[in-house]
N, C-alpha and C positions, 0 to 999 in steps of 0.2 A: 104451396108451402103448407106445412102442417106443423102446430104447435102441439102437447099432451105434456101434462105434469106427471109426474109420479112422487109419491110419499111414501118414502121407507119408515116403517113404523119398526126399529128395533128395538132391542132389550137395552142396549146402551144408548142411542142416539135417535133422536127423528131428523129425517134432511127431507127437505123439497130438492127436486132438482128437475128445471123447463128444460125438454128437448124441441129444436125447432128440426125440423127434415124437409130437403128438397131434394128432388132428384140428381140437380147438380152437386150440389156439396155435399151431401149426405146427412148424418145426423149430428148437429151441435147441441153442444151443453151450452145454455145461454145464463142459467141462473141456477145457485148452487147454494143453496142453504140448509145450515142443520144446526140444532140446540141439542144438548147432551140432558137429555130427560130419566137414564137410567133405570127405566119401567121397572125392569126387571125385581127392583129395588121394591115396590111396592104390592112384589108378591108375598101374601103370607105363606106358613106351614103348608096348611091344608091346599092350597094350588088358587086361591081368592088372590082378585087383583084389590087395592083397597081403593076409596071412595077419592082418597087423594091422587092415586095415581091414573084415574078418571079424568077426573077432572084439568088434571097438567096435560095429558092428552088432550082434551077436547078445547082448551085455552090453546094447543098449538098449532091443532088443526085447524082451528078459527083464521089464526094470523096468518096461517101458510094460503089458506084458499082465501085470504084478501089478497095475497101478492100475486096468487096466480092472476086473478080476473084482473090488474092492472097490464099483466101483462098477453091479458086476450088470450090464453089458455084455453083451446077447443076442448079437451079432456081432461078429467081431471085422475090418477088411479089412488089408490092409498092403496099401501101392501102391508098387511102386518105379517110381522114372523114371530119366532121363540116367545118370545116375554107376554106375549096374548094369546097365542093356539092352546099355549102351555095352561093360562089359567083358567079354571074350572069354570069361570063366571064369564067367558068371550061372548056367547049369545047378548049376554047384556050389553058388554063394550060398544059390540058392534049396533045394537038395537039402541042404548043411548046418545052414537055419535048419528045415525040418520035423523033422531029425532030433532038435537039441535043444531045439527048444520045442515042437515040434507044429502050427508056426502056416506058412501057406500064402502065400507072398507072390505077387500078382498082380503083372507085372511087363507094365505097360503102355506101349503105342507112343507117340510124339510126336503121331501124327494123334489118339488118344484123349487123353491128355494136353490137347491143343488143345481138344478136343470139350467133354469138362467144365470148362472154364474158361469155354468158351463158353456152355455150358449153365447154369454159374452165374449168368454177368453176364445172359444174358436175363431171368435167372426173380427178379432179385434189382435192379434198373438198368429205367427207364422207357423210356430211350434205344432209336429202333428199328431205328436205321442205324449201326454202326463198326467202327471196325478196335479189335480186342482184342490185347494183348501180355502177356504172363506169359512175364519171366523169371527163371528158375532160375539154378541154379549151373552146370549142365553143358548145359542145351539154352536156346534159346528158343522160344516155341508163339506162333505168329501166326492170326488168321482174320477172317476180312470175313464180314458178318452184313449183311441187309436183312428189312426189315421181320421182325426176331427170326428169319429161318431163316438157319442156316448157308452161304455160297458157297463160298467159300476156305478152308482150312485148311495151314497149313505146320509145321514144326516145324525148326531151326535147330539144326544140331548146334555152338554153343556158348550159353555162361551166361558168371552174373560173375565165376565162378570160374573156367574155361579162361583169359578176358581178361585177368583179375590174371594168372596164370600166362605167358599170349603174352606180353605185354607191359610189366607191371609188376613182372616177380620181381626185388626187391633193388633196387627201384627207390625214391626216395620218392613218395607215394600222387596225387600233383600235379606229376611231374615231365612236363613240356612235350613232350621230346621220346617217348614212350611213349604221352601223348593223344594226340599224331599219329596215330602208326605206328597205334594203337588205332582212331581214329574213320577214318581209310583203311580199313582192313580191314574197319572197319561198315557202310561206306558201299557197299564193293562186296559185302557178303555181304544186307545189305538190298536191295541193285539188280536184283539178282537172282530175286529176289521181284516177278515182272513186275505181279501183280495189286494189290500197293499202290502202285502210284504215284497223285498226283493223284486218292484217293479223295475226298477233302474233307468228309471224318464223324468223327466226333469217336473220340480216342484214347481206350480204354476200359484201364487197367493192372491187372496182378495182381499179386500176391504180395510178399512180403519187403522184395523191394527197392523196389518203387514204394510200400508204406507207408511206409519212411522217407523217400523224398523228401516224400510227402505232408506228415508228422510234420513235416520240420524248414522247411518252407516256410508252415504254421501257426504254428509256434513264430517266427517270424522276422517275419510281420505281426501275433502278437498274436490270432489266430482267437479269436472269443469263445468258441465252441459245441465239443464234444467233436465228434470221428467221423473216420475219414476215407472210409467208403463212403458216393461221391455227390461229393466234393470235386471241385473243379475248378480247371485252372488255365489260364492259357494261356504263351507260347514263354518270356515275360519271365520267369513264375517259373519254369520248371526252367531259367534263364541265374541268377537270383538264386540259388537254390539252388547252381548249380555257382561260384558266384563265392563264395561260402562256402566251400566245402569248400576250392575253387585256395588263397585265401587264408588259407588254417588249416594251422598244422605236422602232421605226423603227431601227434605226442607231444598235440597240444591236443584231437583229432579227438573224443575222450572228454569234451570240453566244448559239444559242439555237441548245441542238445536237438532232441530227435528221433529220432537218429542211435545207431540201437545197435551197443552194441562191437563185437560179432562180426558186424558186416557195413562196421564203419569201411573198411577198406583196400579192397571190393569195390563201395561205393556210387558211383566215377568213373566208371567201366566202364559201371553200371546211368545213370546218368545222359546218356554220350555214346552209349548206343543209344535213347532216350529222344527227345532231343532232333533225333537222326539221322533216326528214325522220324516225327516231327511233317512233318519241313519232305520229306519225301518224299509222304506221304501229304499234305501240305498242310494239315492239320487248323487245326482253330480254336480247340479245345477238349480238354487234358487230364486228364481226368479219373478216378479211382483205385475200384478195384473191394476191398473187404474180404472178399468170398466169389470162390473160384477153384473149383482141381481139386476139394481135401479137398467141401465143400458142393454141386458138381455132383455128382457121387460119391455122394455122400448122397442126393441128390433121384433120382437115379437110380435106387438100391437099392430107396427106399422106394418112386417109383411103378412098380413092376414087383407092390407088393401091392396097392397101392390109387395108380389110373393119374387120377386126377382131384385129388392132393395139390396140385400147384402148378399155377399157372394164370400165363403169363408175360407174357398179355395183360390180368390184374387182378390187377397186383403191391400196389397203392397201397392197392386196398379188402380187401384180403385180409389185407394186413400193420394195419390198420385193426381188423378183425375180431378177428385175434390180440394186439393192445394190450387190446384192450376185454375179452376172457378173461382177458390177462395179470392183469388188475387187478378181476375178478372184478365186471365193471359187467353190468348187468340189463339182457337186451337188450330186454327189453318197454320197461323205461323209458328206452333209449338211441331206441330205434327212434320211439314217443311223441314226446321232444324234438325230435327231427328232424322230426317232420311236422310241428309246431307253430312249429318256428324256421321253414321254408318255409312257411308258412300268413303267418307273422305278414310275411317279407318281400315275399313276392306280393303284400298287401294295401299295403305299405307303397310297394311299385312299379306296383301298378294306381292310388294316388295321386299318380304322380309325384314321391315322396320320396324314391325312393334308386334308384339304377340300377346292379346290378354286372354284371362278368364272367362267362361261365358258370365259368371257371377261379375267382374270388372265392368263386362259389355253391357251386364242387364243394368249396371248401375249408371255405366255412360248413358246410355238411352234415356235412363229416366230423369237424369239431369239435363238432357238436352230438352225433355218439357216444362221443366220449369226451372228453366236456364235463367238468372237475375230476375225472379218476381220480386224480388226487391227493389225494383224501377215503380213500383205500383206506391211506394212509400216516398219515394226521393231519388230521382234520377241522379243525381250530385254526388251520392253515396250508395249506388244502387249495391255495390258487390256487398259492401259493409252488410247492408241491410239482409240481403241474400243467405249471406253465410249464418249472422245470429238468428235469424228467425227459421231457418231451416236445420241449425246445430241445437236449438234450444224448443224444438215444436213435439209435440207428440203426433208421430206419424205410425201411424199402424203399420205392422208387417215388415219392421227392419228393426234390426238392433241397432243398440244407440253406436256403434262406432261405425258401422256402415252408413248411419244417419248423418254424422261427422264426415264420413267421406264425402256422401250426395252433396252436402253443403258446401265441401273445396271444391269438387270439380263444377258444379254450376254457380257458383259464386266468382268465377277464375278471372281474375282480371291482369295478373302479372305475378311472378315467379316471388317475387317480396314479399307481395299480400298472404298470398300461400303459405309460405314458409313462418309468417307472424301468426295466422289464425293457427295453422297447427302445431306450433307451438308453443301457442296459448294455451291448449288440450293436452298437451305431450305424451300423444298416443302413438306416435309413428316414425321410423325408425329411415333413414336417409333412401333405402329401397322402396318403403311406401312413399315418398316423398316424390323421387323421382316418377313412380306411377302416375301419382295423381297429376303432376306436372304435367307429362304427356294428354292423360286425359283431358284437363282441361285446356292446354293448347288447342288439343282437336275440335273441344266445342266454342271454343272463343272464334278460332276462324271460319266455323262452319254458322255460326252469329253474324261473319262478317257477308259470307255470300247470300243472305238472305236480312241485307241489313234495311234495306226497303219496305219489308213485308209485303212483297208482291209478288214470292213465290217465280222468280225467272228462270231458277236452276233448272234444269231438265235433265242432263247428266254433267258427269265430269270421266275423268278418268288421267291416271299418272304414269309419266315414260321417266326413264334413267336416260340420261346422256353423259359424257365423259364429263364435265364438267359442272353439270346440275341437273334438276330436275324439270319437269316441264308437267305443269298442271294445265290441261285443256278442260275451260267449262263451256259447254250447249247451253243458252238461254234464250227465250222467248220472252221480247219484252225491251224495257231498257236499262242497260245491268252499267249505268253512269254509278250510283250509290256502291252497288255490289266492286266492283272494279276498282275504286279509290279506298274502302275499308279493306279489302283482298290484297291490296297492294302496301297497307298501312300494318296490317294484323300477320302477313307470311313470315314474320320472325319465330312468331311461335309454332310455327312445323320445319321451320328450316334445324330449329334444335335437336327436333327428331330424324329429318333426315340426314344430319351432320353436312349438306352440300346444299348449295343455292337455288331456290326457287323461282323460276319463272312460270308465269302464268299466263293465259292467253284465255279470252273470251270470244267464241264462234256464234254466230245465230244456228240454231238450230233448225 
């Protein structure tokens, strides 16, 4: 196990945030802190940071590197960007904070900046083709990515912080003539940027401020499912979004959910480079990144020990793998159900009864490894548990309705429970229904032939007879457990086969 802090020193915000990494589970975010310090604020004219905003710095970093050593922090990094590179007097910042804490701030370029932003959303986002945006307070980081390697990279020397300051100081947060003057000046400081024009790949965002649009464009249809890494939208929601905010006094802005305080007066600004950026690039697809710099950063550090941690072309099975640790499932007997759920659907489709997708199958598969890890909370309510904690998790590498599905079919406990969670979602339409139905009949009984954990299946295989079907299993072992659940659980493939199941158990 390996613990490393890192400290995002921005123009708007400082945050600590502890990653722990293991081999099994991967990288978790264990502690997440951040104070809205607005550095940026304490640059003068001439490019001088002042004595005060020194100081609020080096009072944060004090408290942040007490929290880390409580929690046995091997490393510690501090990153600064825009609000410190920017001012003229960084030699000193940085020569003042070794002196009274000891600690060594890395104070990195916009092109790096860019690069782990970039290098987050690959290794974290399925997505293989788009333009990435992360902005800050004091810069913005752009980059165009094809098939997951870097082309482009830019970095934009302002955020939503300079923007408030051009154009909305002493202004109200919605005043018309200042979004002018505002999204002018976006429009030729993005034009500029010759390599986004008419890319046509989808918008990938980072940070701060695209989580609160994310946030309150959820809150505003009512999203069922938690997260917003993977969210998507397209041009109408960040227009609903900004007819929100136009529409809201300053004074009410604290009423709008999603939308946290201390970024109320800076979310216009984040929102008309947003929508500037869509219709340049042409994009089709908005969509919200919850891992940036801080987590590129991270993945960086750690694979310089060990250079095979992430893999950005097996996001999905990977983050798959690390669920199935999380919840301390058996991989002998995750691995087991899997072959047996495929065993049981191959026979079910060399019949001509069921025919999916390979995308369906890749999904059946990966439910049947962590098929009820919700037994790891409360056996009593395992499916219950199953389905929220897998409908409401940030899992890398699937979007959120495909995430929804993994959730019904390995949650599956009865044709009711189904038809309640999904319609608590009301994403799916009586054909999806029926899908997942099947699907998870398949893995409920293929749960029941290895209900032992002792691995006795060896093969199986399925005949048609005039009046039913006849499932013959090979097992090695004693298949007493397997044999009464197999016998308790064949209603759910008899609905697929529309005829009567009998089953017979041979020693192999």
């Amino acid at each position: 196990m390996k613990r490393i802090g890192l400290i995002d020193i921005g123009s708007n915000t400082v945050r600590l945030v502890l990653f722990e990494y293991t081999e099994e589970t991967g990288l978790k975010e264990i502690q997440n802190i951040k104070t809205p310090a607005r550095l940026a604020g304490y640059v003068t004219e001439d490019g001088l940071m002042e004595e005060e905003g020194i100081e609020l710095l080096v009072n944060i970093l004090h408290s942040f590197k007490q929290i880390a050593d409580k929690y046995d922090v091997a490393d510690l990094y501090p990153v600064a960007t825009a609000a410190i590179r920017n001012s003229s007097n960084v030699d000193d910042i940085v020569k003042r904070v070794k002196e009274d804490l000891d600690i060594d701030i890395k104070v990195i370029s916009g092109k790096e900046e860019a690069y782990y932003g970039f290098h987050a959303v690959t290794h974290t986002i399925s997505t293989h083709d788009a333009v990435t945006i992360d902005i800050g307070g004091g810069s913005t980081e752009l980059t165009f990515f094809e098939d997951k390697e870097l082309i482009y990279s830019t970095s934009i020397p302002y955020g939503v912080v300079t923007l408030q300051e051009m154009f909305f100081e002493g202004k109200a947060h919605n005043d018309e003539g200042a979004i002018k003057e505002a999204r002018k000046h976006i429009e030729e400081e993005l034009g500029k940027v010759r390599w986004l024009a008419k890319r046509r790949v989808p918008i990938l965002a980072i940070g701060g401020s695209a989580r609160n649009v994310a946030r309150i464009h959820q809150s505003m249809i009512n999203y069922p499912i938690a997260g917003v890494h993977g969210y998507s939208l397209q041009r109408d929601g960040l227009e609903g979004v900004m007819d929100i905010l136009m529409n809201t006094e300053g004074e009410d802005l604290d009423d709008i959910d999603g939308l946290s305080r201390d970024r109320s007066d800076i979310i216009l600004p984040s929102l008309l480079v947003f929508k500037t950026l869509y219709d340049i690039v042409d994009a089709k697809e908005f969509k919200f990144s919850r891992k940036g710099l801080r987590e590129g950063l991270a993945m960086s550090i750690i694979a310089k020990e060990k250079p095979y941690a992430f893999n950005k072309y097996k996001i999905y099975e990977d983050a798959m793998s690390e669920l199935a640790n999380d919840f301390k499932l058996n991989p002998e007997t995750s691995e087991k159900r899997t072959e047996i759920t495929e065993r049981i659907y191959h026979e079910l489709n060399r019949h001509d009864l069921l025919t999916i997708s390979k995308h369906d199958k890749y999904l059946l598969k990966n439910a049947a490894k962590i098929f009820y890890l919700g037994d790891f909370i409360d056996r009593d309510a395992t499916s219950q548990h199953t389905f929220y904690l897998l409908a409401n998790s940030n899992i890398n590498g699937i979007v959120h309705r495909d995430r929804v599905r993994l959730a019904l079919i390995a949650s599956f406990k009865n044709k009711t429970l189904l038809k309640f969670y999904a319609e608590d979602v009301g994403w799916f339409d009586d054909e999806d229904i029926k899908l997942l139905l099947d699907l998870g009949s398949i893995l409920k009984f293929s749960n029941a032939l290895n209900i032992s954990h002792t691995n006795i299946v060896s093969d199986l295989y399925l005949e048609e007879h005039d009046d039913e079907y006849l499932l013959t299993i090979k097992y090695k072992g004693d298949p007493i457990a397997e044999e009464y659940q197999a016998s308790r659980q064949k209603k759910h493939i008899e609905k697929i086969l529309d005829k009567k199941l009998a089953i017979k158990f041979i020693e192999a």
